[in-house]
C-alpha positions as CSV (number, residue, x, y, z in Angstrom):
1,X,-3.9,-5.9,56.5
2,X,-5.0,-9.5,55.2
3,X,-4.3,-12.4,57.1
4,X,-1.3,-13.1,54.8
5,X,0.4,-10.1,55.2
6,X,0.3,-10.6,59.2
7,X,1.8,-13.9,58.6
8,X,4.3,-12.7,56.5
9,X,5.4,-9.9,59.4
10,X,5.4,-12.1,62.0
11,X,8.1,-14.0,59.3
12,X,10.3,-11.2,59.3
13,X,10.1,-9.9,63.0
14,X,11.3,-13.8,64.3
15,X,13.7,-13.7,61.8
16,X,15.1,-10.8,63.2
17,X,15.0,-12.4,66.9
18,X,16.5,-16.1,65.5
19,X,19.5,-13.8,64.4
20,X,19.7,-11.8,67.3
21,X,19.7,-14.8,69.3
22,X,21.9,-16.6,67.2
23,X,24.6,-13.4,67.6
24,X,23.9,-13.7,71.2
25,X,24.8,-17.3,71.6
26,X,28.5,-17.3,68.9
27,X,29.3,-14.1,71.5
28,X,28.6,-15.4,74.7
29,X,31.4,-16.5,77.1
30,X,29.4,-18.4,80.1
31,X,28.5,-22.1,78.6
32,X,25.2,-22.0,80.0
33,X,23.9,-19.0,79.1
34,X,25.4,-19.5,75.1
35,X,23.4,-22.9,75.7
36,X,20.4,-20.7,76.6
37,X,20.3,-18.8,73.4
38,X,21.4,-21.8,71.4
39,X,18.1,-23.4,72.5
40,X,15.6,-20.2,72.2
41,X,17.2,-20.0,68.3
42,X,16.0,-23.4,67.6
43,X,12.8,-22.7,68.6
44,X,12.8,-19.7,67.0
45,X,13.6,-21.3,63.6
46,X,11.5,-24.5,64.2
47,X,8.9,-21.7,64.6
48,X,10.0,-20.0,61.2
49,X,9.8,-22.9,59.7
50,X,6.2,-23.8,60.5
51,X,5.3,-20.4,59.4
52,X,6.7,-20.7,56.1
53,X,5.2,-23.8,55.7
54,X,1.6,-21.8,56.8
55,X,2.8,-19.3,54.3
56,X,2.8,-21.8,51.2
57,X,-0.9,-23.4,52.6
58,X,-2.2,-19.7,52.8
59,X,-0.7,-19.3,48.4
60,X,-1.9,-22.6,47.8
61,X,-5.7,-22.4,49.6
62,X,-6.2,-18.3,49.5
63,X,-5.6,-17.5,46.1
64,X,-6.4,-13.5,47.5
65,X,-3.5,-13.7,49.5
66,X,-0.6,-14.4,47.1
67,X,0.1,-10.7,46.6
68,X,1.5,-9.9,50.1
């Protein structure tokens, strides 16, 4: 598995988490605890979003990695 396709994994796996947390926090009653997993979904994402921005260096530099 190249180094591109681990990135790319990793893009889908927090995805799935942001989401998760994101259905957690619209669902939850308690103010504090929707607060909680308001907050750990914006660090999900800001995460998410540095990877796809790794992701576009890694097509850009690695021209062996645009395939994955």
């Amino acid at each position: 598995m190249t180094v591109g396709s681990k990135v790319k994994q990793t893009l889908v796996t927090l995805k799935g988490a942001g989401s998760t947390l994101r259905l957690y926090s619209l669902q939850e009653q308690d103010k504090k605890a929707r607060d909680v997993y308001g907050e750990a979904f914006e660090a999900v994402e800001n995460v998410v979003q540095d990877l796809n921005r790794r992701i576009k260096f890694l097509k850009q530099e690695e021209p062996q990695y645009k395939g994955n």
